[in-house]
N, C-alpha and C positions, 0 to 999 in steps of 0.2 A: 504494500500500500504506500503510497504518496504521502509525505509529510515536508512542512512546513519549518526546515532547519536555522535557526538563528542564532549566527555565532558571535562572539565577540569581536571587535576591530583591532586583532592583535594579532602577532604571530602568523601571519597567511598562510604559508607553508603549511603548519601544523593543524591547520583545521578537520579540512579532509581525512589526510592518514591515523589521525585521531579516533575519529568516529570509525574510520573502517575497522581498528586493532579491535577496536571495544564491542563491535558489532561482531566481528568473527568470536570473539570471546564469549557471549552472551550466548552468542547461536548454538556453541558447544553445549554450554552451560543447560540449554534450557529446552533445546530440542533436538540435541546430541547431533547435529546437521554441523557440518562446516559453511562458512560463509564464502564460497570459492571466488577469487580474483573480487574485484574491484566492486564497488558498489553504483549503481546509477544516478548521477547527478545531474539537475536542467538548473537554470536561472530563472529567476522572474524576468519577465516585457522588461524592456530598457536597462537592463541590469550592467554592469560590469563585472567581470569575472573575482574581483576582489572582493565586489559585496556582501556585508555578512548576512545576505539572503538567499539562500539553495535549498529545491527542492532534495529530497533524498526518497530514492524507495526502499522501506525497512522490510525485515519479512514479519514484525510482528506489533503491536502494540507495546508489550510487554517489554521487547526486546529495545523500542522506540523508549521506554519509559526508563529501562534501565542505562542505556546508552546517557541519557539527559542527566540523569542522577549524581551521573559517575563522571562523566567528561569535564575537563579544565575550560573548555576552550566552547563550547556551547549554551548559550544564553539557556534555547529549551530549543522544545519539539512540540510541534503545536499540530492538530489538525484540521487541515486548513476548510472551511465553511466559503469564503468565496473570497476574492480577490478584484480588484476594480483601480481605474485611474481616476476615479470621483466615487464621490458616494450612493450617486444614483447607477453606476456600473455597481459596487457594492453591493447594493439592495438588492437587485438583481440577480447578482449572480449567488447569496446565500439562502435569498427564494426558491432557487434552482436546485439547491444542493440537497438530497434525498430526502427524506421526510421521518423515514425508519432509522437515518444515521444520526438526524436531532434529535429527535422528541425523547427520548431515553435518557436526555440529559437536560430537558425541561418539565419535566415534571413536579408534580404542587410540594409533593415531600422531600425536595432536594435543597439547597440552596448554593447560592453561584455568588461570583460579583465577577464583574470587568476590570480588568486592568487594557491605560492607555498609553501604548509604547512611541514613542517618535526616535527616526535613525535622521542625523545632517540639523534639526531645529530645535527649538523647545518651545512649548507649547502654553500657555497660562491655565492654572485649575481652573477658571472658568470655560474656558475651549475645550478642554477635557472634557468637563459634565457635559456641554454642548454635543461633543460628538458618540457618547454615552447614550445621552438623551436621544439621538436620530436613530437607535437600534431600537426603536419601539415597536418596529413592524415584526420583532423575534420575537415569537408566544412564549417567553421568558413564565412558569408559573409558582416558581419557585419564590425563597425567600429570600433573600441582600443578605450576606452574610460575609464582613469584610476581613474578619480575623481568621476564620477557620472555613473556609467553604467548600461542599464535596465537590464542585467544579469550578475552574475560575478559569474567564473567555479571556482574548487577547486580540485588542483593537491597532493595530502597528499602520505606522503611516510613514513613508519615504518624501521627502520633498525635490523636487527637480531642482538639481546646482550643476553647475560645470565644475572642471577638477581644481576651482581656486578658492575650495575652503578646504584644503588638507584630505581630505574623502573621494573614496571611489568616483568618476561621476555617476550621476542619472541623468539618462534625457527626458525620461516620465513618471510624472508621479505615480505614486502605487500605495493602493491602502489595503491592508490584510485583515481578514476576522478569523480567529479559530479558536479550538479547545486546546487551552494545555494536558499536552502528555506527560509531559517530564521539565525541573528546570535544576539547572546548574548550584551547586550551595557553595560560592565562593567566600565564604566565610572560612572555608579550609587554609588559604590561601596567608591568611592574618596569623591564624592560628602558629602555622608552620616559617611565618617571614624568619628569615637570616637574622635580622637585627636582634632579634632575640632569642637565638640559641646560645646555649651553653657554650658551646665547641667550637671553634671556627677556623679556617686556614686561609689562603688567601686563593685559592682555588674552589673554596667548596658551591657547591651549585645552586643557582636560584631555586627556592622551596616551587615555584610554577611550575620550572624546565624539569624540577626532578621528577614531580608529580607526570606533566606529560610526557617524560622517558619510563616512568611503570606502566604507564597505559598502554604504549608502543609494544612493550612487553610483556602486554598481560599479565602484570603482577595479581594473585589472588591467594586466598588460604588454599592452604596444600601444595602449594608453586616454592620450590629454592631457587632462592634468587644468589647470582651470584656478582660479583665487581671486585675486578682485579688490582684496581686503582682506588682504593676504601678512599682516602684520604679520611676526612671525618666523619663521612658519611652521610654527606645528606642523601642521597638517591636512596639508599637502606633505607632511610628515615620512610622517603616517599613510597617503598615497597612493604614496608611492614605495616603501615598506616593500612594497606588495604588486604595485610593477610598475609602476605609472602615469609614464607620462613626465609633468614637473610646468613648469608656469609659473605664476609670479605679479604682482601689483601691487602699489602701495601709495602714496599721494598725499603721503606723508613720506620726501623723496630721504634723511634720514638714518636711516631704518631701515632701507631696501633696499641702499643704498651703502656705511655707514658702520656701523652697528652700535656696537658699543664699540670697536672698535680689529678689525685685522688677524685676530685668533683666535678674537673674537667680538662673531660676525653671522649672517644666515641663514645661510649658506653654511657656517658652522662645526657648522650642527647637520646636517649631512646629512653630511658630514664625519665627524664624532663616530659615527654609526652607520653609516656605508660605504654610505652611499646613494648612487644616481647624484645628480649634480645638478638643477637645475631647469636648463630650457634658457634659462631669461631671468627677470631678474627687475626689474620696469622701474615708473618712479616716471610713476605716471598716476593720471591722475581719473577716476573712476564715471563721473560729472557729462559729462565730454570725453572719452570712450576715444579712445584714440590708433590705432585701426585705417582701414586704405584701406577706401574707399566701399563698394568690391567684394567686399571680403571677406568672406565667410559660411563659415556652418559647418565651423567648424576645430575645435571641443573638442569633446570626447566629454561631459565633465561640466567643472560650474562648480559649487564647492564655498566656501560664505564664511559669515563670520559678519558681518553687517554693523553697522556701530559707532549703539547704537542710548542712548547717552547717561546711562549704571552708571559704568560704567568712564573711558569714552571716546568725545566726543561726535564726530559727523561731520562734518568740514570737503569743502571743493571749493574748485577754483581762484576767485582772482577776486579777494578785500581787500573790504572795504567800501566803500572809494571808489567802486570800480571796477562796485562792483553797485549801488550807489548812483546810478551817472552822476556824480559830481564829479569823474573822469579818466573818459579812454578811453582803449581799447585799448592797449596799448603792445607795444616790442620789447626788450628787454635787449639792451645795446651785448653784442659780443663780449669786451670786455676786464675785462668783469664776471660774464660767465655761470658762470664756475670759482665753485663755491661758494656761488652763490646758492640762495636758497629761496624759490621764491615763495609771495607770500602768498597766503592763503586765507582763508574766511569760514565761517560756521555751513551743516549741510547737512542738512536734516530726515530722517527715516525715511521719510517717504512718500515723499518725492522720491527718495532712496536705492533703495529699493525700486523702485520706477517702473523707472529706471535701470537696475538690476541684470536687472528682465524683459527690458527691452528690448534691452540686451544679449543675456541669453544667448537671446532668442528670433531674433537673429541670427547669435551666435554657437556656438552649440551644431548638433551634428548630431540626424538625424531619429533620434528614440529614445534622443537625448540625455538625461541626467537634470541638475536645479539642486536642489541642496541648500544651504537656508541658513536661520539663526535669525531666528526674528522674536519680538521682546519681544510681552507682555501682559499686563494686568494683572488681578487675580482679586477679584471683586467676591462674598456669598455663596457661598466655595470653587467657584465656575465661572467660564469665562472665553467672551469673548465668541469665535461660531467663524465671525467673518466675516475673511477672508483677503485679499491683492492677487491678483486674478486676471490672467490673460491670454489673451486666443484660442490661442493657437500651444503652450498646457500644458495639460495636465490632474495636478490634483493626488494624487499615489495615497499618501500617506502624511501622518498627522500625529501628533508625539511630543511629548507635555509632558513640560518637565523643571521643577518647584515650587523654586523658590530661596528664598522667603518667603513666607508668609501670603499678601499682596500682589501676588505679582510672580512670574511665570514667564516660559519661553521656550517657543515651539513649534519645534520641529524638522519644517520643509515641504519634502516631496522633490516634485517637479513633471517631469514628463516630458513632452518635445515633439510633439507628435502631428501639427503643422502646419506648413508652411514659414513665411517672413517676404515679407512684402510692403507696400507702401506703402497698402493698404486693410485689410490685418493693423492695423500701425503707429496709424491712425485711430483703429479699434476700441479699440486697446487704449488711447491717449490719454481716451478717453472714460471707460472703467470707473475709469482712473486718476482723474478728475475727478469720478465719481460716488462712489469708494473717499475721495477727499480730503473731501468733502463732508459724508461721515458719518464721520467719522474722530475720536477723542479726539483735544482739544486738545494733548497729551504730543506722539502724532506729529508735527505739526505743528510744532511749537517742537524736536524732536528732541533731546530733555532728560527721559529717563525718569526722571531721580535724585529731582527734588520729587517727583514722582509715587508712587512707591515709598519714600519716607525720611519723608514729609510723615508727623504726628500723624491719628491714625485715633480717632475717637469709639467704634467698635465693639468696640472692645478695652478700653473703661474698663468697668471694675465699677459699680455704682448708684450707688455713694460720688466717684464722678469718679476715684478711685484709680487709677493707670494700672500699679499690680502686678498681673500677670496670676496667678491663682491655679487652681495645675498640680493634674492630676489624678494620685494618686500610683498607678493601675492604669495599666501599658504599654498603653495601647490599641492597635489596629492603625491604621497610621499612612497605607495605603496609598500614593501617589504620591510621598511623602517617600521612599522608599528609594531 
């Protein structure tokens, strides 16, 4: 069935893929059916493809209502009664709309109220009641019930602007009426802000982005979730919040072990919101996972952001000597191992990356999902859409998130289609070789910071002047939001 999707004016990218992870997850859940390939999306009349107004076809109600519940990034899920460019299209076309799909929800023993939505204006409560008031021709029998009501309608109205107030354009206005199915409770959002956790590093991830990388992941009770890069954990935070049994890593025994002291550390932020704990949280290398030979397919999803050299660049066991060949191998006496840290050395993104596939393409189970950031940088506002592949995934999502001119992240959900095997393993060592090969020099060196911070010619004016001179109309800013 056809439903009336409104999403928030954030994040572009992440809208869609959002609702698809949460809709295949649901559809397991509830009618043991997979939700196969992509889902069907149209626009409203006049619409622009950014607008947070799309149709979607869901396969259920239920599954429409759980999607709304749970989603970051969707206002609700309405069902739509009629849709018009004036009120008298309006009237019209929710006259029109089945008879046997209203009346079950106007009935004398029920009670409703309206809420009135406006996208691009704002409206005065007096214009509100006014446009309230012209839905009288709806045999409404019900009671006004504004605090608790078993149905609440939704009156949405778009205004025609051109792209010079910061928003998608419309060339036509468009006013919507429908039943909510489901709406969003971004109250979670407060709850979980950065500024007030316990724990913090300077990598750790917005409480949103973590929230919308457990969704991509269908994090749920009975799911281990795993991240190989804990740092403090906020993505744990955002997987256990919805169930996930959590475990993590981290190749800095004082950020796993030690934290700031006894009260804050990882463990104090799961704490701080009554979460279960993580069952382990253990100081390992990408580079060396510390797992038996034997071991396969234990996590349901693998969830990281890997350190790709903004913030904080990526290390692996080893020192320079050591990878050098001017020592070998050694053992830490016993009577030194309390408190030790071994060293480590420089650890690229490509190799990172490598790594991380070949992990989860051993560790992840079948239908497993990996979710994780991969930097890029933006050449002509486009970015290049060549990815690390691997036999054993197929990639069904990708989210940009614009941090500069210059510099984005993509957000890659990959899903396992194939087992792992030692002609798997092969394969994928190859691509890895063919992916390094054509690869910017940034990867390699695993140092995005020159890259992105470095002086840009395309930004001076004629004059060599490096004042950039602002256009004082809001343009729409698309992918910036």
């Amino acid at each position: 069935m056809w439903y009336l999707c409104v999403f928030y004016h954030r994040l572009l990218d992440y809208r869609k893929p959002e609702v698809e992870s949460l809709v295949d997850l649901f559809s397991k859940d509830l009618t043991d059916l997979q939700c196969n390939g992509s889902l069907e999306w149209k626009l409203p009349k006049h619409h622009h493809p950014d607008s947070p107004f799309h149709f979607v076809n869901l396969p259920s109600e239920e599954i429409a209502r759980s999607v709304a519940n749970r989603s970051i990034l969707v206002k609700g899920i309405f069902e739509l009664w009629g849709e018009g460019s004036n009120f008298e299209e309006l009237e019209e076309s929710i006259k029109s709309y089945p008879d046997e799909k209203k009346l079950p929800y106007l009935i004398s023993d029920s009670t409703f109220k309206i809420t009135v939505e406006t996208f691009g204006k704002v409206i005065s409560f007096e214009e509100q009641t006014e446009r309230i008031r012209s839905l009288s021709y709806i045999p409404f029998k019900g009671r006004v019930n504004l605090k608790n009501p078993y149905h609440t309608f939704w009156l949405i109205e778009t205004d025609d602007y051109d792209s010079n107030n910061g928003l998608p354009p419309i060339v036509g206005k468009r006013i919507f009426f429908g039943r909510e199915i489901g709406t969003a409770d971004r109250k979670l959002l407060p709850t979980y802000q950065l500024k007030s956790r316990t724990y913090l590093g300077p990598t750790a991830m917005d409480a949103e982005m973590a929230f919308l990388m457990a969704n991509q992941a269908q994090a749920k009770s009975g799911k281990l979730v795993y991240d190989p890069f804990v740092g403090t954990g906020s993505i744990l935070v955002a997987a256990a919040h919805y169930g996930a049994v959590t475990m993590g890593a981290d190749i800095d025994i004082r950020v796993v072990r030690d934290g700031r002291g006894p009260d804050c550390n990882v463990w104090s932020n799961f704490k701080q919101y009554g979460l279960p704990m993580p069952i382990g949280l253990l100081r390992a290398d990408n580079n060396l996972p510390p797992w038996r030979s034997g071991l396969k397919e234990v996590f349901d999803a693998i969830i990281c952001d890997p350190p790709y050299g903004v913030r904080a660049g990526g290390r692996k066991s080893g020192g320079r000597k050591l990878l050098k060949g001017v020592i070998g191998p050694y053992t830490v006496p016993d009577d030194k191992r309390t408190g030790h840290i071994p060293s480590t050395a420089p650890y690229s993104l490509v190799e990172c990356v490598h790594d991380l596939l070949d992990l989860a393409a051993k560790m992840l189970v079948m239908g497993g999902r990996l979710v994780y950031f991969y930097p890029v940088l933006r050449e002509d506002e486009s970015i290049d859409t060549t990815f690390p592949e691997h036999p054993c995934f197929k990639l069904v999502a990708i989210s940009e998130q614009l941090l500069s001119y210059r510099y984005s992240r993509v957000l890659l959900t990959m899903v396992k289609i194939g087992p792992y095997t030692e002609e798997i393993a092969l394969a994928a060592r190859i691509k890895h070789l063919e992916f390094k090969e054509n690869h910017l020099k940034w990867l390699e060196e695993g140092n995005l910071h020159s890259a992105v911070f470095s002086p840009s010619d395309n930004h001076l004016n004629g004059s060599g002047d490096t004042k950039i001179t602002k256009d004082l109309k809001a343009r729409y800013r698309g992918k910036y939001v």
